[in-house]
C-alpha positions in Angstrom: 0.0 0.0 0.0 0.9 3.5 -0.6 3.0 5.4 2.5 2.2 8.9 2.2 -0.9 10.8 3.5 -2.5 11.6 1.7 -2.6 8.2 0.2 -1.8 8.2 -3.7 -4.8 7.6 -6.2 -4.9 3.9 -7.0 -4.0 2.5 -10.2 -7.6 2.2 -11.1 -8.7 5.9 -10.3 -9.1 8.5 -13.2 -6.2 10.7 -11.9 -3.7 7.8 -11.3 -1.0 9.7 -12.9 -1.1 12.0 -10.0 0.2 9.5 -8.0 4.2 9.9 -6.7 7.3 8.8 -8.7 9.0 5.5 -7.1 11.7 5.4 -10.0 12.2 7.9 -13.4 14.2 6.6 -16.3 14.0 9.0 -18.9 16.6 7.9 -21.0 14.2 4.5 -21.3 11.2 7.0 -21.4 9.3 5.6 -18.2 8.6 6.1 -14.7 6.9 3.9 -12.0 4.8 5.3 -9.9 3.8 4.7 -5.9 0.4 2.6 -7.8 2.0 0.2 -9.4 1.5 2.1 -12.8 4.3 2.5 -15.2 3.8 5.5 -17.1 5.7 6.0 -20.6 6.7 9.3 -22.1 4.1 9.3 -24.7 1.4 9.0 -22.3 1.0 5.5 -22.4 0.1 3.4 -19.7 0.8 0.0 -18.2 -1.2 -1.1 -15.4 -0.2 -3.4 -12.4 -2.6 -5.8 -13.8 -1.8 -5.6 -16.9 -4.3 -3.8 -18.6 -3.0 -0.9 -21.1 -3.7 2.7 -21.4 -3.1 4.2 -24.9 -1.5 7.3 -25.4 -3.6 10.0 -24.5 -3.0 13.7 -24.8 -5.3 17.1 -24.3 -4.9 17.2 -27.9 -6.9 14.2 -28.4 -10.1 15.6 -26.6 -12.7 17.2 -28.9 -14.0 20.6 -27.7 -18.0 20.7 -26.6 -19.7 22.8 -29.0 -20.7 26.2 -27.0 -24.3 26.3 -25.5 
């Protein structure tokens, strides 16, 4: 379980990515977080059990048309 207070999102929550860094390698373009989640530098996600994220960027949201 995760040591800090407050506790890190779990790897299942929508803002996972917010939880801590555990280990950065950015010359392998990856960092594993306090979840279990390894998180790639194209936004990319492996979970700790093993289900995938794709890449995902702001860019790849489509605006709401204005009301």
């Amino acid at each position: 379980m995760c040591p800090h207070q407050p506790p890190c999102p779990s790897h299942n929550a929508p803002d996972r990515d917010a939880a801590r860094t555990l280990a950065a390698r950015p010359e392998q373009g990856w960092s594993l977080l306090c979840n279990g989640v390894v998180l790639f530098e194209d936004t990319g996600e492996l979970l700790p059990d093993g289900g995938v994220i794709a890449p995902h960027r702001p860019t790849d949201l489509q605006a709401s048309p204005a009301a």
